[in-house]
Kinemage of the C-alpha trace (Angstrom):
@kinemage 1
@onewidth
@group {chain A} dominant
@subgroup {mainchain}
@vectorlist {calphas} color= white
{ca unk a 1} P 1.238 -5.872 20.539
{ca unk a 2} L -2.115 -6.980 22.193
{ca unk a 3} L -4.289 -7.703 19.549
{ca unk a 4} L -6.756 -7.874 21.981
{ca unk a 5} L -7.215 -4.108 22.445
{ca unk a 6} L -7.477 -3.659 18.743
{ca unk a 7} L -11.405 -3.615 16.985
{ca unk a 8} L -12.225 -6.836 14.731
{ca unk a 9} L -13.420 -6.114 11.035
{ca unk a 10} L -15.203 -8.992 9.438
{ca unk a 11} L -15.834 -8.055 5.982
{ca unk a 12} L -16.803 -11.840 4.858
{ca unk a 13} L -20.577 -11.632 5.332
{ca unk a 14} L -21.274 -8.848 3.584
{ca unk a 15} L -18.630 -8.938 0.899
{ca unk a 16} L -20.295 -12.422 0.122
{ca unk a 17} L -23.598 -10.674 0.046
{ca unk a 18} L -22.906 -8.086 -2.132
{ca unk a 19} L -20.620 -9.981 -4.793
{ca unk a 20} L -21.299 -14.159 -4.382
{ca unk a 21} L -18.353 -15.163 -3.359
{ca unk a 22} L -15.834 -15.233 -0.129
{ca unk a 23} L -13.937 -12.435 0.733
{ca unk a 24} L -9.948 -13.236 0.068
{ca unk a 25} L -8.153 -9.919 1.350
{ca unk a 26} L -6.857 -7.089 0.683
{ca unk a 27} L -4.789 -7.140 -2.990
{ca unk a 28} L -2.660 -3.976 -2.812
{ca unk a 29} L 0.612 -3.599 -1.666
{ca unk a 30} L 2.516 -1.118 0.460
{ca unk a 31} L 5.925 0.526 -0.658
{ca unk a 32} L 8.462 1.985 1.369
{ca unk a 33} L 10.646 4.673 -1.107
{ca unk a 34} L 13.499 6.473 0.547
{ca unk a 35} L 13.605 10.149 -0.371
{ca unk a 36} L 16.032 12.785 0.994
{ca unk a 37} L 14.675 15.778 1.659
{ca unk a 38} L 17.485 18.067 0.413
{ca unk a 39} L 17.452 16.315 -2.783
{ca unk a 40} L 17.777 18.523 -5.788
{ca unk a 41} L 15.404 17.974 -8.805
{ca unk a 42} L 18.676 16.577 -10.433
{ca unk a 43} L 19.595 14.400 -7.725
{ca unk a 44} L 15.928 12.728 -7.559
{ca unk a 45} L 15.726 11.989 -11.050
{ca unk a 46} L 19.350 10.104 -11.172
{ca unk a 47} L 18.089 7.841 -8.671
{ca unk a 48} L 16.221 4.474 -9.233
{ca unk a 49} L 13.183 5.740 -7.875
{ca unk a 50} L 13.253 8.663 -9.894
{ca unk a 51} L 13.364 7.203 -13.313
{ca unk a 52} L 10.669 4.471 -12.263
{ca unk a 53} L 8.521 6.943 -10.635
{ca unk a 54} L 8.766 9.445 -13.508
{ca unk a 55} L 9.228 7.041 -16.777
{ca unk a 56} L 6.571 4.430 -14.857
């Protein structure tokens, strides 16, 4: 992938402006959850993503 081609976001400055201190990053995390689409609402609640998802 060319990073080259892709647009440069500099937070930093303003982030520092607004709040005193350095920005660090981004905190939050991206999941991946595997869901068939045929699934019954039986099925999906037997799974492990089902009961965390729904007793969460």
């Amino acid at each position: 992938m060319a990073s080259a081609l892709l647009p440069t976001l500099h937070a930093d400055q303003g982030f520092q402006h607004e709040h005193g201190r350095g920005y660090i990053g981004s905190r939050d995390i991206d999941l991946g959850i595997h869901v068939e689409p045929d699934w019954t609402a039986e099925e999906y609640h037997d799974t492990g993503v089902g009961k965390t998802l729904i007793n969460g």
